[in-house]
C-alpha positions as CSV (number, residue, x, y, z in Angstrom):
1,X,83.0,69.7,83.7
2,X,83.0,71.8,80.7
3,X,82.8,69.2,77.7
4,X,84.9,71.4,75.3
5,X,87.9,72.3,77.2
6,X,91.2,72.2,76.0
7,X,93.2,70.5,79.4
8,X,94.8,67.2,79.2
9,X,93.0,64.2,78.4
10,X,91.7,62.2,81.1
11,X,93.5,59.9,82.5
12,X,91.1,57.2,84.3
13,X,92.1,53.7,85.9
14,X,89.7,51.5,85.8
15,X,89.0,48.7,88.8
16,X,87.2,46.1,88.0
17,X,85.4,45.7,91.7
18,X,82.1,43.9,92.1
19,X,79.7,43.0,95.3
20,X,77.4,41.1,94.4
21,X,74.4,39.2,96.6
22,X,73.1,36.5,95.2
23,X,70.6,33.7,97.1
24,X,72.5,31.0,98.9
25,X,71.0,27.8,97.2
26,X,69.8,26.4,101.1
27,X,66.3,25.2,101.7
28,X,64.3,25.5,105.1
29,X,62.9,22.2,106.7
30,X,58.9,22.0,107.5
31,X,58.6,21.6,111.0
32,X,58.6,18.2,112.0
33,X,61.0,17.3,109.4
34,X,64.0,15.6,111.3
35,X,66.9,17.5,110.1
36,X,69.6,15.4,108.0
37,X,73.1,16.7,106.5
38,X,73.0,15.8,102.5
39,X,76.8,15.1,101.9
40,X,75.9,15.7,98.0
41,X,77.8,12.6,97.4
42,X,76.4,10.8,94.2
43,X,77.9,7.3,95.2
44,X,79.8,6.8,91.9
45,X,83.3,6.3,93.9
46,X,81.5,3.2,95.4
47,X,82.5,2.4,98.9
48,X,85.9,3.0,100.6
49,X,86.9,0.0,102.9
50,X,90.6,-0.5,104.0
51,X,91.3,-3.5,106.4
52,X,94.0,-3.3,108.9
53,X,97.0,-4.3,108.8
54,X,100.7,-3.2,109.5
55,X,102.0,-3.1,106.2
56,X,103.1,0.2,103.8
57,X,100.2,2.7,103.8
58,X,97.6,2.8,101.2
59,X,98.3,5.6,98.6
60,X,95.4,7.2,97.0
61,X,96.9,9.1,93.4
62,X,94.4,12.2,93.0
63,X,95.7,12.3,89.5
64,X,92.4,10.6,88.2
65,X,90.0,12.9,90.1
66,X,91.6,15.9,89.2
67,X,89.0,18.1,91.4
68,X,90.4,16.4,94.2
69,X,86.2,15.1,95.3
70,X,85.5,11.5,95.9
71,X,82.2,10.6,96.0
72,X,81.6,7.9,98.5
73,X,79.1,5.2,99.0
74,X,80.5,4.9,103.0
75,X,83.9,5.1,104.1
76,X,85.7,2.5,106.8
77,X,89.7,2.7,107.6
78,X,89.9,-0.3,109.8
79,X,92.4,0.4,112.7
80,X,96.2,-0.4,112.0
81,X,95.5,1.1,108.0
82,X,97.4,4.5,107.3
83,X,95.8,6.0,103.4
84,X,98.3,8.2,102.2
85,X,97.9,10.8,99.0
86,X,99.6,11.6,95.8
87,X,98.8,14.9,94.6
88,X,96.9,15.7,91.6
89,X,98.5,17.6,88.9
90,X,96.3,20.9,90.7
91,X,97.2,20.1,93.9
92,X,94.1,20.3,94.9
93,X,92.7,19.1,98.7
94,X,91.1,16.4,99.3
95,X,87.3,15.9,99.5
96,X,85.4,12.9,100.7
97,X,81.5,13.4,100.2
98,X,80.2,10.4,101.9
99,X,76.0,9.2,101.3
100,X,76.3,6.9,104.7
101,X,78.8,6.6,107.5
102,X,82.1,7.3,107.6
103,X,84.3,5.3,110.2
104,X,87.9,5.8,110.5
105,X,89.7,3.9,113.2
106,X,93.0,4.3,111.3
107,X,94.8,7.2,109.6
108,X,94.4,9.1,107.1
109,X,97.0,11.5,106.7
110,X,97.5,14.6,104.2
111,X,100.4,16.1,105.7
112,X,102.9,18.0,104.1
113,X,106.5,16.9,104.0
114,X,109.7,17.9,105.4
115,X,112.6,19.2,103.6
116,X,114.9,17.4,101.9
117,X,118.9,18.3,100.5
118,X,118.3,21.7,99.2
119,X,114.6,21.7,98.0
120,X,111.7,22.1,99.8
121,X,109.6,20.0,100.9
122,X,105.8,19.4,98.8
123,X,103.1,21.0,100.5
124,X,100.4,17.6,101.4
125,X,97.0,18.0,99.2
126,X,96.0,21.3,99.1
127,X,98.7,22.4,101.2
128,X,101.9,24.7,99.8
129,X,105.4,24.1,98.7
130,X,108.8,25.4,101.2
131,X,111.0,27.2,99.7
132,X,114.3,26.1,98.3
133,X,117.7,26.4,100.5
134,X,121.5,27.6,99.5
135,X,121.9,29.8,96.5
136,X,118.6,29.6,95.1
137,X,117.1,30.0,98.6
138,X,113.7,31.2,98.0
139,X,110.9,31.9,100.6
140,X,107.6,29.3,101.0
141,X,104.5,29.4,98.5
142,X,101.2,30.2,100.3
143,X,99.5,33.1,102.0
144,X,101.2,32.6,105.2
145,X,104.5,31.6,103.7
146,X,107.9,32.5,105.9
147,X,110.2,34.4,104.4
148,X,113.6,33.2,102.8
149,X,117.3,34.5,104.5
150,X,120.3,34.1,106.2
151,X,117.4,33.7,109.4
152,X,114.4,31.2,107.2
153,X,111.2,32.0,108.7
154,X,109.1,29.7,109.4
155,X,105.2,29.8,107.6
156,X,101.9,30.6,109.9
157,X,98.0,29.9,109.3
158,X,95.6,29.5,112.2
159,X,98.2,31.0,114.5
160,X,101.8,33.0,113.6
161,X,104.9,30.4,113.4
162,X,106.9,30.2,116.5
163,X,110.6,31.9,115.9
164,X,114.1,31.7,117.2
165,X,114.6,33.8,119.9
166,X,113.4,37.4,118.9
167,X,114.4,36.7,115.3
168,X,110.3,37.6,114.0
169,X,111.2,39.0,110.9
170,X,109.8,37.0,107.7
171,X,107.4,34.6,109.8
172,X,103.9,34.4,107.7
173,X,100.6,36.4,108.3
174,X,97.5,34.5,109.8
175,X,95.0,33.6,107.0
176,X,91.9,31.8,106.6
177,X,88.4,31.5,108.0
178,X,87.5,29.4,111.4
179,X,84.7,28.2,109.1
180,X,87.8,26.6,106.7
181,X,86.1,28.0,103.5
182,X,87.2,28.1,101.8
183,X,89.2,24.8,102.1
184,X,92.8,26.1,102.4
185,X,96.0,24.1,102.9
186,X,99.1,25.3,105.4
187,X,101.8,27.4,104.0
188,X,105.5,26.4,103.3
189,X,109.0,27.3,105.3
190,X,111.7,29.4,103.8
191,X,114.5,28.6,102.5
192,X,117.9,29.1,104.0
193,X,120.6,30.7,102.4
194,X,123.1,28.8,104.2
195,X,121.3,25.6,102.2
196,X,118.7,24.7,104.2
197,X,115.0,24.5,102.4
198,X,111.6,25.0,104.0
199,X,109.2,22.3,104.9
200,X,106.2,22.1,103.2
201,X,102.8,23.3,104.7
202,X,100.1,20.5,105.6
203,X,97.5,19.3,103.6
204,X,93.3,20.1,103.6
205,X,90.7,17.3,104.0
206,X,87.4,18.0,104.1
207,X,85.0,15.1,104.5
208,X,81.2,15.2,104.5
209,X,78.9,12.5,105.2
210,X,75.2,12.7,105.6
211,X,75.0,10.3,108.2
212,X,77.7,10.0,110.9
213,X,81.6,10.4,111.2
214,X,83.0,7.9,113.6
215,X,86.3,8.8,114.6
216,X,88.5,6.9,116.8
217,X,91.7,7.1,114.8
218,X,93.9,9.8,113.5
219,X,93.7,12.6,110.6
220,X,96.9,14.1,110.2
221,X,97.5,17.4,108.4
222,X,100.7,18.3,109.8
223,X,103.4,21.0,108.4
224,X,106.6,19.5,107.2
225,X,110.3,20.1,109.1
226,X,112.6,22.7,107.7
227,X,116.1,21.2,106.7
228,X,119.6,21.3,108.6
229,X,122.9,21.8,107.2
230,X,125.0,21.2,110.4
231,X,126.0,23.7,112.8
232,X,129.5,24.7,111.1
233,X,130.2,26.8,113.7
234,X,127.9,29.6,113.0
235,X,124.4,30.5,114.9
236,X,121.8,27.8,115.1
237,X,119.7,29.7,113.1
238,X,122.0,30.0,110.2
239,X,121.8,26.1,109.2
240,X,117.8,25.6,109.5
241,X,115.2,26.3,107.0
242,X,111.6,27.5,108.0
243,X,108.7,24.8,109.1
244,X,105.5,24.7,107.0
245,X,102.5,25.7,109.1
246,X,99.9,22.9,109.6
247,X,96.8,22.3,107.5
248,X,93.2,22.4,107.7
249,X,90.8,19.3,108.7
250,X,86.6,19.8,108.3
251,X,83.9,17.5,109.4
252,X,80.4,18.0,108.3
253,X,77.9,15.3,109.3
254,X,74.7,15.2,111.1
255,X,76.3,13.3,114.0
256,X,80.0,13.1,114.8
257,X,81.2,11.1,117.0
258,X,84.3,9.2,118.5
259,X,87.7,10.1,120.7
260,X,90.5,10.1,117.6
261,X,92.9,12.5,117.3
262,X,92.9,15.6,114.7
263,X,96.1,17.1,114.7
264,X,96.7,20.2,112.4
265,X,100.1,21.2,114.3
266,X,103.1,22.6,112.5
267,X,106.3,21.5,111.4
268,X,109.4,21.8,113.8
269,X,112.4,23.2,112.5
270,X,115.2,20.9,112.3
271,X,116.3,17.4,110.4
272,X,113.5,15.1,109.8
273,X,111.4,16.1,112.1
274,X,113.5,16.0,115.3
275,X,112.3,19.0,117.7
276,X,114.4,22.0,118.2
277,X,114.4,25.3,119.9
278,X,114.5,26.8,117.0
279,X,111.1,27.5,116.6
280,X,108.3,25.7,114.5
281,X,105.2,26.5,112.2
282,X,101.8,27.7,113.0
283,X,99.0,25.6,113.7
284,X,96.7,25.1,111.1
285,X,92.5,25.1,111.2
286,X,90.3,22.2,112.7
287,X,86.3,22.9,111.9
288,X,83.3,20.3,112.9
289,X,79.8,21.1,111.2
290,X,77.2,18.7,112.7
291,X,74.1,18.9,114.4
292,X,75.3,16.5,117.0
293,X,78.6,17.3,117.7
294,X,79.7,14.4,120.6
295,X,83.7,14.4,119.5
296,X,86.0,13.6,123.1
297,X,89.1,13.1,121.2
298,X,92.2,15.8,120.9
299,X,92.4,18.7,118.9
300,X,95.7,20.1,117.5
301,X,94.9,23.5,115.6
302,X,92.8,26.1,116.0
303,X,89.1,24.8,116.7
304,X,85.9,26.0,116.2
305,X,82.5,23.7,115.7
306,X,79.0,24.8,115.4
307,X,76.7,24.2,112.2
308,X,77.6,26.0,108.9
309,X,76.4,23.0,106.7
310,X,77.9,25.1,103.2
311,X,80.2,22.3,101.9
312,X,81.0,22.8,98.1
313,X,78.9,25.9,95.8
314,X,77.2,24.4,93.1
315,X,79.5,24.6,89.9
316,X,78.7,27.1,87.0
317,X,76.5,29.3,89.5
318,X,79.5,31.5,89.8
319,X,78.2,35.5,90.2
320,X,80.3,38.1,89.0
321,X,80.2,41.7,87.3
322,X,83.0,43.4,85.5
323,X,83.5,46.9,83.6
324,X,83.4,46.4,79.7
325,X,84.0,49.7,78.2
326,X,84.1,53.7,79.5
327,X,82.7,56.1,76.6
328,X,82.9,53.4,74.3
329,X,86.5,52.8,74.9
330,X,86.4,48.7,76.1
331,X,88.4,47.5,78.7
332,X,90.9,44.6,78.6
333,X,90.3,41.8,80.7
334,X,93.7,42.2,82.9
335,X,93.5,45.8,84.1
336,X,96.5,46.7,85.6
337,X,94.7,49.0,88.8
338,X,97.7,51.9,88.2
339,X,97.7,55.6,87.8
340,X,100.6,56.1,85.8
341,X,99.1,53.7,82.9
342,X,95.7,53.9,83.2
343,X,93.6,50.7,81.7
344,X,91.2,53.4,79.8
345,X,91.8,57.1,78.8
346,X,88.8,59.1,77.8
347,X,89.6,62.3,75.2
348,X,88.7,65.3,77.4
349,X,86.7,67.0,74.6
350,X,84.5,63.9,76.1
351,X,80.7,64.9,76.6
352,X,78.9,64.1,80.0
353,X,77.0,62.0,80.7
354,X,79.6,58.8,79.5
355,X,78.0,55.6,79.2
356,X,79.7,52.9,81.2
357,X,78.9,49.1,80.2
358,X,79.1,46.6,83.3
359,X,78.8,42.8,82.4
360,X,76.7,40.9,84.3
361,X,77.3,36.9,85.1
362,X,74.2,34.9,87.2
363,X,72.4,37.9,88.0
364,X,69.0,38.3,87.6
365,X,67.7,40.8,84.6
366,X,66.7,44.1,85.6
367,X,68.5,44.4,88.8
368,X,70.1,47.6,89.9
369,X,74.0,48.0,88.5
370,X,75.4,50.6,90.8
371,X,78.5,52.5,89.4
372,X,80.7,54.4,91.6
373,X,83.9,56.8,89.7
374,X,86.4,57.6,92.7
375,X,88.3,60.1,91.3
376,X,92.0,60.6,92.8
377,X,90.7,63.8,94.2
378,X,87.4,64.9,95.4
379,X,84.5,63.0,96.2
380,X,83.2,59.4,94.8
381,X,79.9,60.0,92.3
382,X,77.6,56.8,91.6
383,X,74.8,56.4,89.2
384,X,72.4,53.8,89.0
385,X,71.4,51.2,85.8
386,X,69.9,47.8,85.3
387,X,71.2,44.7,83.7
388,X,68.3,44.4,80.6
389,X,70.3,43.2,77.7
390,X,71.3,39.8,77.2
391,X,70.1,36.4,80.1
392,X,70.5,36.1,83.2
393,X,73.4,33.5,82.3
394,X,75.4,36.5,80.9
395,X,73.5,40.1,80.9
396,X,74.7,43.9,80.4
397,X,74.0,47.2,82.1
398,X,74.8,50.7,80.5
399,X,74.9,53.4,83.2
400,X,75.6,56.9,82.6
401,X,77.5,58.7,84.0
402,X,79.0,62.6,84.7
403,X,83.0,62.0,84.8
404,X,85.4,64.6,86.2
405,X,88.7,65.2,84.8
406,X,91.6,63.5,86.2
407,X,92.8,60.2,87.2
408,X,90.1,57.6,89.6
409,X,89.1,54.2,89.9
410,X,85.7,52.7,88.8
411,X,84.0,50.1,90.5
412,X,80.4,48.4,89.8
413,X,78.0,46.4,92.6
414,X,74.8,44.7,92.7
415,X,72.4,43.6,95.5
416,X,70.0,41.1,94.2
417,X,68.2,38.0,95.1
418,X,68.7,34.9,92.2
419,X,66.1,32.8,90.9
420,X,65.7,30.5,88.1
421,X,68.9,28.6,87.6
422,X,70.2,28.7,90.9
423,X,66.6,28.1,92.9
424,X,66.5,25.1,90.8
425,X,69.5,23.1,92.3
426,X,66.8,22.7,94.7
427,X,65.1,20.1,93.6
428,X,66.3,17.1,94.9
429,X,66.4,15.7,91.3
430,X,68.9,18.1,90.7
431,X,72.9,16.8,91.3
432,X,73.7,20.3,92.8
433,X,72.5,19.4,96.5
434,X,76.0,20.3,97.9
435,X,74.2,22.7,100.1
436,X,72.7,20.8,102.8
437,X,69.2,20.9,103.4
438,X,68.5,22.6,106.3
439,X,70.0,25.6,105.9
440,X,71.2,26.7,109.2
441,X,73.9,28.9,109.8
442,X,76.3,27.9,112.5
443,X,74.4,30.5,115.2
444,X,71.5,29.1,114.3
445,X,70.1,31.6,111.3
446,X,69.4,30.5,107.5
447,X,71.3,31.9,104.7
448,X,70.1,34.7,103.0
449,X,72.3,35.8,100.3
450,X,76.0,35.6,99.3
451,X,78.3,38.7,99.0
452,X,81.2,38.1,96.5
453,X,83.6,41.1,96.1
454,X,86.3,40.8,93.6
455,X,88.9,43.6,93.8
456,X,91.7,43.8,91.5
457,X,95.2,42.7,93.2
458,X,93.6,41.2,96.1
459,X,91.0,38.4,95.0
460,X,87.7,37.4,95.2
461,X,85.9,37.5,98.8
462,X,82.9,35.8,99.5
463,X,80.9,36.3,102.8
464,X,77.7,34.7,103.5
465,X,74.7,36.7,105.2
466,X,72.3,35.1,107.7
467,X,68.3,36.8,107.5
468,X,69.2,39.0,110.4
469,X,72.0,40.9,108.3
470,X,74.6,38.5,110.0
471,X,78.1,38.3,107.7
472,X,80.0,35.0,107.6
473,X,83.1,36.2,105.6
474,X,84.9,33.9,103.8
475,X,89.0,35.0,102.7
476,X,89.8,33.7,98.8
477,X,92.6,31.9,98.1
């Protein structure tokens, strides 16, 4: 690149892209240590006791823990109790961290709820709205949402929705991890334009005790009904909205026990719940994480077990890089990722080497900052700096380097190992024990490291990596 030539300025898009690995706050036991789950449950909730009886269900309002995490001294639903939930103002799901047993020979029930009139129904705890039915027909919220139309798809997430006939067009995508983190809710129906709205997509619970989970009841996180307007003489199809998909249920304890019922099944499509041929919503995810796993109940979803004891990331440990400025020129903090208005142009009568500044969050001082310019055309070119300015809490890297003319994307990485901060959580005097103890890996492997890769238009995604090079990954919401 000839510094002083006269062509067009530069046009460069900048994509704010980051891997990063980071040490996955787990801790190995000695041998001869018998191996616990720690729920990381600080008890301050007290204990959760709900006797039996065949009255209204007991609503819990999530409004005054707006995190959605209860921390539980033990937890018993006596049989005949149903426990209910009002949504917090997040709509977040609903976690029960548990320090003893937890014993449910009840229900508990996060499902989402079925249409009603012309709006959709509310997506349970963590779960997603359907969409609205008639003029203002819209499709479901969620990543697997169905689509909105004369036809309302109905919303997937462990499996695709079940359609009418051969009518596939609109149904949701599959999404979500069989390890259920993270801890996702199902996806709502669409709306129909003929009126009819969506159900709403089920719920997500996730409860973690350090002892054992008993259960010989029911936890329900099941996908609301779509809506009917009446057959008025047209197609069936044409007076149903779309099913929400079911939600996601995970047990972590050290022994789980009992022959309940989980049922993460999807909505139907049609009035209230009453079955139709019309098709129905995907199943959602069931997970168990415990290192005795003796569960003979049912299973409605899409199962997997094993022993993957991550249950929440400690908080303010979050890693993350980002690109600052390009030859001095700073970057805003909502790139737009397009070539036809770039985020950054850099004056061709720019000198190589440019200095590009990465900001560093949780990383380690002095690791290696990789930078990699992809230009539209031609190949990518990468240089290589290290994060010494600033603490590891918040730290920069200046890397040079030689830019061709034209229009690319930048992206920055790191690969590193953290200490300090982070190792300390493992002290058991510490609150962030959210990581259990043992550190095993559901094959069987510890954790290593975490990979987090944020890429602009598509969210962050985590994957954890076992010592043999194993990657767990984990989809963002």
């Amino acid at each position: 690149m000839n510094a002083s030539s006269k062509l067009r300025p530069q046009r460069l898009l900048i994509l704010n892209s980051i891997q990063v690995l980071a040490m996955v706050t787990v801790l190995s036991l000695p041998l001869g240590v018998i191996a616990q789950v720690n729920s990381g449950s600080d008890g301050h909730d007290g204990a959760l006791d709900i006797g039996g009886f065949g009255g209204p269900p007991v609503v819990i309002d999530m409004a005054d823990h707006p995190d959605g995490i209860y921390h539980y001294t033990s937890v018993n639903i006596s049989a005949g109790a149903r426990v209910t939930f009002t949504r917090n103002s997040s709509g977040t799901p609903v976690v029960w961290l548990v320090q003893g047993n937890c014993v449910i020979n009840g229900t508990v029930d996060v499902s989402g709820q079925s249409a009603v009139g012309s709006l959709g129904g509310a997506g349970g705890p963590g779960g997603f709205a359907g969409g609205n039915g008639g003029v203002a027909a819209s499709a479901g919220q969620g990543p697997g949402a169905g689509a909105f139309g004369g036809i309302a798809a109905s919303a997937s997430y462990g499996t695709v929705a079940t359609p009418w006939a051969d009518h596939t067009d609109g149904l949701g995508s599959v999404y979500g991890s069989q390890y259920v983190l993270p801890l996702l809710g199902g996806s709502g129906g669409g709306g129909n334009t003929s009126g009819a709205p969506g159900g709403g997509g089920g719920g997500a619970i996730l409860i973690a005790a350090s002892q054992d989970i008993a259960l010989n009841g029911v936890i329900l996180a099941a996908g609301g009904s779509g809506g009917n307007t009446g057959f008025g003489g047209g197609l069936p199809s044409d007076n149903y909205g779309g099913a929400g998909s079911g939600g996601a249920i995970r047990l972590v304890a050290t022994r789980i026990l009992g022959d309940g019922r989980l049922d993460a099944s999807g909505g139907v499509v049609g009035v209230l719940g009453i079955p139709s041929s019309i098709g129905s919503g995907g199943l959602g995810r069931v997970r168990m994480d415990g290192m005795n796993i003796g569960f003979g109940g049912q299973v409605v979803g899409v199962f997997s077990q094993g022993f993957q004891p991550i249950i929440i990331p400690p908080p303010n440990q979050a890693v993350s890089l980002a690109i600052q400025s390009v030859g001095g020129f700073a970057v805003a903090a909502n790139t737009t990722a397009s070539l036809t208005t770039p985020d950054v142009v850099v004056p061709a009568n720019q000198q190589n080497p440019v200095l590009i500044v990465v900001r560093a969050a949780n990383i380690p001082l002095n690791s290696e900052i990789t930078v990699e310019v992809k230009p539209a055309n031609g190949p990518t070119i990468s240089a290589v700096g290290i994060n010494n300015a600033g603490t590891q809490a918040s730290s920069t890297a200046t890397v040079s380097v030689n830019i061709p003319r034209g229009g690319g994307t930048i992206q920055a990485k790191a690969t590193s190992g953290i200490a300090g901060t982070l190792g300390a959580s493992l002290n058991r005097s510490q609150k962030y024990r959210s990581y259990a103890d043992t550190g095993l890996t559901s094959d069987g492997e510890r954790f290593a490291k975490v990979e987090v890769n944020a890429t602009l238009g598509s969210g962050q995604q985590i994957a954890y990596l076992a010592e043999s090079g194993k990657r767990y990954p984990i989809p963002a919401r």
